[in-house]
C-alpha angles and dihedrals in degrees: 000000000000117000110252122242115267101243094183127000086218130051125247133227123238130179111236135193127221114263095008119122126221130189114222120195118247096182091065088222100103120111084221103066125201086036137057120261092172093265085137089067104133099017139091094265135090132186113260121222118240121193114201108220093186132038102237140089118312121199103220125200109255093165085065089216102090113125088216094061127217092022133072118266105176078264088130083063096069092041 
């Protein structure tokens, strides 16, 4: 599997709401960061599904290399 393209080396806070699902890119390719606009198709990634259990702010991965995907882990430290 290829590394995905950084798309921001900090992650970025979204307002969520309780029991809505959101797909974050994983391919880093997308124009909506943090979310998937199909930009993968063709490629080895695919968007993952986030379900948010609480309404409040998120901090979503923009670096694509948190190993608490899709959420940010300090991983864009180390980058």
């Amino acid at each position: 599997m290829s590394d995905p393209v950084i798309a921001a080396r900090a992650p970025v806070g979204i307002d969520v709401e309780a029991g809505k699902t959101y797909y974050w890119c994983s391919c880093g390719k997308s124009a909506k960061q943090p979310f998937c606009d199909g930009a993968h198709k063709g490629g080895e990634f695919a968007p993952l599904a986030y379900t948010a259990t609480q309404t409040g702010k998120v901090w979503f991965c923009q670096c694509k290399h948190s190993a608490n995907k899709p959420l940010c882990d300090g991983a864009h430290k180390t980058l």
